[in-house]
N, C-alpha and C positions, 0 to 999 in steps of 0.2 A: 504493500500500500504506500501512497503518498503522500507524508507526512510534513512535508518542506513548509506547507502553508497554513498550516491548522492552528497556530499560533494567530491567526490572521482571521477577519470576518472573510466567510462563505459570498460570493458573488452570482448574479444572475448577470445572461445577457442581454443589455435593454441596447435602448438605442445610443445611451450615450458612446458606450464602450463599442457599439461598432461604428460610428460615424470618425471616434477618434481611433480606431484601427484602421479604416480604410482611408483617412486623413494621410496616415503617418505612414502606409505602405503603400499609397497612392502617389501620383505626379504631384508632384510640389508646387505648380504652375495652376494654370484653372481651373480643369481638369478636378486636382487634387480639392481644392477649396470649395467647388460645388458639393463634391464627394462631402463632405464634412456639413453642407446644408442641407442637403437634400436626399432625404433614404428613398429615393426612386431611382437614384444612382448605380444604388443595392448591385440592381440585377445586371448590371456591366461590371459587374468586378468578378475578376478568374481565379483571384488568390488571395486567401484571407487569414491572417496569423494571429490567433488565441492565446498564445502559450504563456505563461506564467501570469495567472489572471487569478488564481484562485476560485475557478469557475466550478459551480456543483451541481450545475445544471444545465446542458444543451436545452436553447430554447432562441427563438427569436431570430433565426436562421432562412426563415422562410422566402424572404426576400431576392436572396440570392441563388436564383433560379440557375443561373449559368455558372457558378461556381467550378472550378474545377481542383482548385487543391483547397484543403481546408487543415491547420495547424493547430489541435487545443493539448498540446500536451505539458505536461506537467502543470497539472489541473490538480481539484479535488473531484472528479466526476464518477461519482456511481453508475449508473445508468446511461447506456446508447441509445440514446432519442434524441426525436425534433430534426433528422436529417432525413425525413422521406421526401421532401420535395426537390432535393439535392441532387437531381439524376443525373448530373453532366460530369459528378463529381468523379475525380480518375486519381487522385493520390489524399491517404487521409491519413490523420498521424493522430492516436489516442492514445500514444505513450505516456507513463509515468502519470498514473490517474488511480482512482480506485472500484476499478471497473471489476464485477465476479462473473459476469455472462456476457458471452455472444449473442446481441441482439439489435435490432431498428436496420438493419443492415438491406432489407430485403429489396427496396425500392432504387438501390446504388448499383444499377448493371452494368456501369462503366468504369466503375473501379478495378483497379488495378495494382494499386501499391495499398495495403495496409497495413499498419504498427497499433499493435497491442500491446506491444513492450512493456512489461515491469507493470503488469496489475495482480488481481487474484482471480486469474479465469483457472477453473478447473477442467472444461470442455471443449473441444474444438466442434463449434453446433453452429448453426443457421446462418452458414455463408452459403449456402445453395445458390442464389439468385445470382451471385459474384462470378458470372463466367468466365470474366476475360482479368481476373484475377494471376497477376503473374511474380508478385512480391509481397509476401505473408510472415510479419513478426509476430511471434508469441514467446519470444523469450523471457526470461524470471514472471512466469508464473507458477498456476499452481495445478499441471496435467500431469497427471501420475498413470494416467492408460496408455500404455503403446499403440493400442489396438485405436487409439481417435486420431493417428496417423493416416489410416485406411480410409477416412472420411475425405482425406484431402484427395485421393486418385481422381475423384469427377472432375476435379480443375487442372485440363489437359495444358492450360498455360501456364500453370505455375510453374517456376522458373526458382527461385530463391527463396527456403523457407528457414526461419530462425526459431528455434526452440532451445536453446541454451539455458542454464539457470530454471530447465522444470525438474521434478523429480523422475522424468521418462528420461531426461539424457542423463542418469546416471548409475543407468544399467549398461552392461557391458556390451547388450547389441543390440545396444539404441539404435548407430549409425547404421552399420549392418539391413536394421529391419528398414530404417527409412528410406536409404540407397535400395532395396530391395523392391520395397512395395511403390516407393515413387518412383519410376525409372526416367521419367523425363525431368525431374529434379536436378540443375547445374548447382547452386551452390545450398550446400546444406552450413549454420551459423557460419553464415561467413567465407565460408571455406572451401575453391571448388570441387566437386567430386570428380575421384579420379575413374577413369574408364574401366580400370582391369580391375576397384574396388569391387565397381558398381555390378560386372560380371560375376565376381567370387560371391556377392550377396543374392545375386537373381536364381545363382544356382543354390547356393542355402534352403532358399526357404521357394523352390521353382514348384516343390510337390503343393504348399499353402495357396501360392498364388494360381497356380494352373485351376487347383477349385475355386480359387475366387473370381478369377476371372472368365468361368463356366458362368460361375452365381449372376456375373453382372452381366452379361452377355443376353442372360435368360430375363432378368431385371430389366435391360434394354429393349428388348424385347417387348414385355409388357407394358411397359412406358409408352411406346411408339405405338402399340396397338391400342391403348388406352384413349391415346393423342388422336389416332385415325376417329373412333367412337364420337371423341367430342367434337371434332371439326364434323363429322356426319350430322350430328346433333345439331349442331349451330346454324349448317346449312338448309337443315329441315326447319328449324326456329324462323331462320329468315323468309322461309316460306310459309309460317304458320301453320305444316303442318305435321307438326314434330308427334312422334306418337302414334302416327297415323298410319303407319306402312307395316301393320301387325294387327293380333288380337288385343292390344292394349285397353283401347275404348273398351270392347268386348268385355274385357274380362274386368274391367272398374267397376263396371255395371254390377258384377257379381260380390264384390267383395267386402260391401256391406248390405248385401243383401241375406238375412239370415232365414226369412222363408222360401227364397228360392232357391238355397242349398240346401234345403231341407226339402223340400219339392223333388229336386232333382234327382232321388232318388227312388221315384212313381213308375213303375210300367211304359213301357216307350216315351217318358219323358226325356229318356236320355238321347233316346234317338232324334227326336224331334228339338233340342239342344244341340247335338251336332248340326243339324241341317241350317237353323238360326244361325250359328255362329258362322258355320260356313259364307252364305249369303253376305251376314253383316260386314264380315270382315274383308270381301270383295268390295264391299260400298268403300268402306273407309279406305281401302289399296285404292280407288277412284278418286276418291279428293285426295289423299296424296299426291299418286303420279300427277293428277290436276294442278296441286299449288307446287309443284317443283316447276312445271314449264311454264304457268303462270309468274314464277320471279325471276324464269329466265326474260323472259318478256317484258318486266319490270326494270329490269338491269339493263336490257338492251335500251329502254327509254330512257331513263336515267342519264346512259354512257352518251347516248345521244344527244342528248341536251347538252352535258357538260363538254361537250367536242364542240356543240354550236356557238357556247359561252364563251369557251375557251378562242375558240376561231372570231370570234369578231372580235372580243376585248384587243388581240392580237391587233388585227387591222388598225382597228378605230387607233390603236399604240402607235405605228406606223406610221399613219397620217399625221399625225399632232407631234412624231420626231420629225417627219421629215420639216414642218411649219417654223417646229422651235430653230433646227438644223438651216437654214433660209433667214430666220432673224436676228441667231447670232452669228451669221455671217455677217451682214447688215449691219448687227451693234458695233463688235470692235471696229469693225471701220468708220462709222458715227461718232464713236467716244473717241476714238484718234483724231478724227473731222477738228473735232467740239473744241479739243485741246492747242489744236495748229489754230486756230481760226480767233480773229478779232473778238471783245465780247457783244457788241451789238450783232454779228455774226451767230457769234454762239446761242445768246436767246433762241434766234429762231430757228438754226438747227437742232436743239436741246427743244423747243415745244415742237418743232417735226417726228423727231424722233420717241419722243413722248406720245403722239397719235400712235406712232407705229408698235409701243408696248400696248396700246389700249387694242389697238387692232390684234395683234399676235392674242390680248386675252379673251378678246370678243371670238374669234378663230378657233382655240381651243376650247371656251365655255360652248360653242355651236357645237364641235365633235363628241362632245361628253355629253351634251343633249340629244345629239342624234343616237351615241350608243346608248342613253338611259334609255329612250323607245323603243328601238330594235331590240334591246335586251328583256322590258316589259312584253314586249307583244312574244318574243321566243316564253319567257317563264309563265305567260299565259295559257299559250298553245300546250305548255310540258303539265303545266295544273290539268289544263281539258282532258289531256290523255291519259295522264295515271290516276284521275278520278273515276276515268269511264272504264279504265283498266280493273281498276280497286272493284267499283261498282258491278262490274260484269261476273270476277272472282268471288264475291262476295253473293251473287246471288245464284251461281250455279252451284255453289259448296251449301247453301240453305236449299238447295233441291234435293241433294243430295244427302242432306243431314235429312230430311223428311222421307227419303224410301229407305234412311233408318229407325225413324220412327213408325212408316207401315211395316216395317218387317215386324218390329216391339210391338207395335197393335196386333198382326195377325199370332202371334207367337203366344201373347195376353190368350188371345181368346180360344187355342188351341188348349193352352195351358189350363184355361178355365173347364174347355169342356172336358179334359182329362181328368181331374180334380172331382168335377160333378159327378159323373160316372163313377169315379173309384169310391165317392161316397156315399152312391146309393148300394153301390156293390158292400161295403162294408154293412150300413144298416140293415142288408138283405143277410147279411153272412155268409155272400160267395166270393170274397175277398181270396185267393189262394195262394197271394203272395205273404209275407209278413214282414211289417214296416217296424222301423224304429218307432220307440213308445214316444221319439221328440217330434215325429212327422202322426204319428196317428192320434197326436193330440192335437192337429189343426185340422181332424174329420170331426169334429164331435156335433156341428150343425154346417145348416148352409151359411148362416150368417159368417162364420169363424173362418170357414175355407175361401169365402167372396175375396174377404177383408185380407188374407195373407195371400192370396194369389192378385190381389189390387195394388194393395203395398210394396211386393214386389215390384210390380210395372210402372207405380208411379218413382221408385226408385232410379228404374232404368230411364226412363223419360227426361228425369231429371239431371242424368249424366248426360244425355243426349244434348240436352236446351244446354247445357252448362258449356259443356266444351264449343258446341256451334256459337255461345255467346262470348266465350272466352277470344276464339279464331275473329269476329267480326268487330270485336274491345279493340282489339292488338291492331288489325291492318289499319283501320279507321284511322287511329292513334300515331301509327306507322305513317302512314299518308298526310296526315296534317301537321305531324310536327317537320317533314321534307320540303313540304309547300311551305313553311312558315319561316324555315332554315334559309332557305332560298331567297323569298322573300326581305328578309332581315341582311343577309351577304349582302343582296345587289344592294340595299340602301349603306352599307357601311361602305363598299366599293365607292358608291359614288361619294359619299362626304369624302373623303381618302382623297379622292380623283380633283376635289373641288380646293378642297384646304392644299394638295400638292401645287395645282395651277397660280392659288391665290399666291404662295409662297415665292413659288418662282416668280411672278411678274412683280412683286413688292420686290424682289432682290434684284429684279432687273432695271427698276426703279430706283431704288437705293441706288445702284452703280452710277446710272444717271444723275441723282441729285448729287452725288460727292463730287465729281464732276465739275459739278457747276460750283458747289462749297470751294472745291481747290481754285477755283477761279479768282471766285470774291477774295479769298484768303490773299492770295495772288497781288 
């Protein structure tokens, strides 16, 4: 642990302490002196040095979106947090702190140098996410398993690991086992590993590792197949019809259904169950394969659109360089003009050339007006058709969710009249099957038998309406928040387009009025 400070009050990180760190590790010129006013600064700064601050707490970090080194060590910090929004971050140094767990790390997939140096981690755990991981200090801690070495093999880039000063380097084949089980490992603490070590240890421990590396092989394996599953999943999700390419619906229906698994075991109920399900679960393969080529068709819209977006914004670009390209050829030789020439001269080519920025901004306001329209009348056209898209989808999939529910109608009243019959059979006592005492306690009238073979169907009906309202929630949802995305873009575009134009002719203006100031000055 790190004790250096503890003599000393505990520190949070506020704003002062980073505005006077990025002050004093920032340009010394303007640069540096806004940095020190202004925390919007923050997120332009790539390197930021914490270290001897007496800090017991990461916090207030947030800012610093682009970050890419960040320095707290010889801190008091317990705890790794407050660096998830840190993602650009590639070298981090949490040495000499009082850190006991590997943790917050998850959101850092650009990291690549870490120091954990000289805390109390017992664990080498939850750097998973650290793939491009190639520099890893865990020296003077507190790791006493050999075997949390093996956790490092996933990080195929690591490159230099430091465990020095744990109780696992002071077993006699410590290095041995690490040289072994990391083989792409160059320097172990410090130190490079030698080729012919790294050989004599592969063959040591070649019988451990050849089953371990069955295990992960088989692990990879599962992973990747696991991986395939979810992307399948997500692709069927975008299509809302996840679920659908099975007995799934099918069998939901049943699963809190508890008199119709008690039913089901009636006298050709069961056969007549096979044939239901058979049927149903053709319908639902039909809205399926339906909404897979349904969101290809969606997608093809969508690409289409943002190829037409893409293709005029282009142009309209185009036109409004070549204008600018035309004017400032024109200015520097104006502002040269302006400068050779008498000043009752200059007036009047200085209010000439002044028309000629009004004109350059009236030229550019007209092209950012022609593509505001052209671009409304496109995002109009692309609403019309994924609405009528959405709309058409949505009302052949409630066609089809209803010759799921005539199937559940005819099934009901199949179901009923088998139930009727086996209970006049029973009252008669020519029953000659023999039912469980949990199913021939729903014969004992007709009211009893109605009401459990009704319950059942209003159950399934109910899974029916549920999922077909869930599918028509989602794209509806789906639809309007694309149309409103869209919508919302092209008006930030154009403010963007409008404040850039305003910008430039003011500085094209300014150059003009100094101009004229150096004149008077003159």
């Amino acid at each position: 642990m790190n004790h250096l400070y503890n003599s000393l009050e505990p520190r949070v990180i506020d704003d002062d302490m980073l505005k006077l760190a990025v002050g004093e590790q920032g340009p010394q010129e303007e640069a540096g002196q806004l940095a020190k006013q202004e925390a919007i600064l923050f997120k332009d700064v790539i390197s930021l040095q914490l270290d001897f601050q007496n800090i017991l707490c990461i916090d207030n970090l947030w800012q610093f979106e682009n970050l890419r080194k960040l320095q707290l060590d010889n801190n008091i910090i317990e705890k790794i947090e407050g660096l998830e929004n840190l993602i650009h971050l590639v070298w981090l140094d949490l040495s000499f702190n009082n850190i006991d767990t590997i943790e917050g790390l998850d959101t850092l997939v650009n990291l690549e140098d870490l120091s954990l140096f000289n805390n109390s981690i017992s664990k080498i755990e939850s750097l998973d996410a650290l793939e491009k991981l190639q520099v890893l200090s865990l020296g003077n801690n507190q790791i006493s398993n050999l075997t949390d070495v093996i956790y490092l093999r996933q990080f195929k880039a690591l490159q230099a690991l430091s465990l020095t000063g744990n109780p696992i380097a002071e077993g006699d084949d410590y290095k041995m086992f690490v040289w072994a089980y990391l083989p792409d490992l160059v320097y172990l603490d410090s130190w490079r590993i030698d080729d012919h070590m790294k050989e004599l240890a592969e063959i040591k421990y070649q019988y451990s590792i050849d089953e371990l590396k069955h295990q992960e092989k088989l692990a990879q394996a599962q992973r990747e197949e696991e991986r395939a599953r979810w992307e399948e999943l997500e692709k069927h999700k975008a299509a809302f019809v996840e679920h659908l390419n099975g007995p799934f619906l099918f069998d939901s229906m049943y699963v809190e259904d508890v008199e119709g698994n008690k039913l089901a075991c009636l006298p050709t109920v069961g056969e007549l169950l096979l044939t239901y399900k058979d049927k149903f679960v053709i319908i639902c393969l039909n809205i399926f394969e339906y909404g897979l080529t349904q969101q290809e068709k969606r997608e093809v819209e969508l690409d289409t659109f943002n190829e037409c977006i893409h293709e005029a914004i282009q142009e309209n670009q185009e036109q409004a360089k070549q204008q600018i390209a035309k004017f400032e050829e024109k200015h520097l030789l104006s502002l040269s003009a302006i400068r050779d020439e008498c000043e009752l001269a200059n007036e009047a080519k200085m209010a000439e050339h002044s028309e000629d920025i009004t004109e350059l901004y009236n030229v550019l306001m007209t092209l950012e007006m022609q593509l505001v329209e052209q671009l409304e009348e496109t995002i109009n056209m692309f609403e019309r058709n994924i609405v009528d898209l959405v709309g058409l989808f949505i009302e052949n999939v409630q066609s089809l969710m209803a010759q799921c529910r005539d199937l559940e109608n005819h099934h009901h009243e199949k179901l009923l009249e088998i139930c009727i019959n086996t209970l006049e059979k029973i009252l008669k006592g020519e029953l000659d099957e023999d039912l469980p005492d949990e199913v021939r306690g729903l014969f004992v009238d007709k009211d009893t038998i109605v009401n459990a073979v009704g319950a059942s169907h209003d159950i399934h009906l109910l899974k029916i309406d549920n999922r077909e309202d869930e599918l028509v929630t989602r794209i509806n949802s789906w639809c309007s928040h694309l149309v409103d995305k869209i919508h919302k873009d092209e008006i930030m575009r154009n403010r963007r387009r409008v404040k850039e134009i305003n910008h430039y002719i003011e500085h094209m203006q300014s150059e003009l009025d100094n101009v004229e100031c150096g004149d008077v000055i003159e």
